[in-house]
N, C-alpha and C positions, 0 to 999 in steps of 0.2 A: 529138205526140199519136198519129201514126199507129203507133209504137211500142209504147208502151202499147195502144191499143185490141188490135194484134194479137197482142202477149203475154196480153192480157185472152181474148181467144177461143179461143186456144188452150190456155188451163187451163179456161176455161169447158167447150169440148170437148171437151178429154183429146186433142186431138192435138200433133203437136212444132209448134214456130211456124213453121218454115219449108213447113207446110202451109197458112199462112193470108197470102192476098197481099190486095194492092189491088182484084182483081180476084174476090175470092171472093166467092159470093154463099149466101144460104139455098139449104139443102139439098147445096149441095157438100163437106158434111163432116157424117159419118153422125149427129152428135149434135146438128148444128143442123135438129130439128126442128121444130115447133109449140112443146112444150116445151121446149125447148132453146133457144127466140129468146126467152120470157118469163123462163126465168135471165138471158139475155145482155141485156136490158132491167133490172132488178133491177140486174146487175152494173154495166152504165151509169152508173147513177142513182148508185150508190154511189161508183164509182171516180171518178166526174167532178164530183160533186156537181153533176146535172144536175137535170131533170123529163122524163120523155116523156108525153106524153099521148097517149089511147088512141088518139085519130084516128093518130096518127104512127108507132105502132109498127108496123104493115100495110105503110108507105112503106119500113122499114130493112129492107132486106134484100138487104144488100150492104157490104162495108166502106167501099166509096167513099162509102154515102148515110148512114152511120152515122157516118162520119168528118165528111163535111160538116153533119152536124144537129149533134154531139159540139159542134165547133169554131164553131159559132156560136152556140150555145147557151153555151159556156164564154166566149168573146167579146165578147158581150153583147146 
């Protein structure tokens, strides 16, 4: 999954993937702004056949804490 998520941010983006690690977090890549985390929320939902609710989207902002919400949510 971590795969996908970070192919997922990096088109989300528009940067190459090999800018988007484990360790990235909001605002470390010029397009992940305000707008740019509620695409990447949207794209979430879609790509993983997820839900985020609002309280939780404040919490992602990181791929680490996106990856573990992703995977437990996918999980069950």
């Amino acid at each position: 999954m971590l795969d996908e998520l970070m192919a997922l941010m990096a088109e989300i983006f528009e940067v190459e993937a090999q800018e988007v690690s484990q360790d990235t977090q909001f605002g470390d890549l010029p397009k992940w702004d305000s707008m740019g985390h509620m695409d990447l929320m949207v794209a979430l939902e879609s790509k993983f056949g997820i839900e985020i609710n609002a309280d939780s989207i404040r919490d992602l902002v990181s791929v680490k804490a996106i990856l573990e919400a992703a995977e437990a949510k996918v999980n069950g």
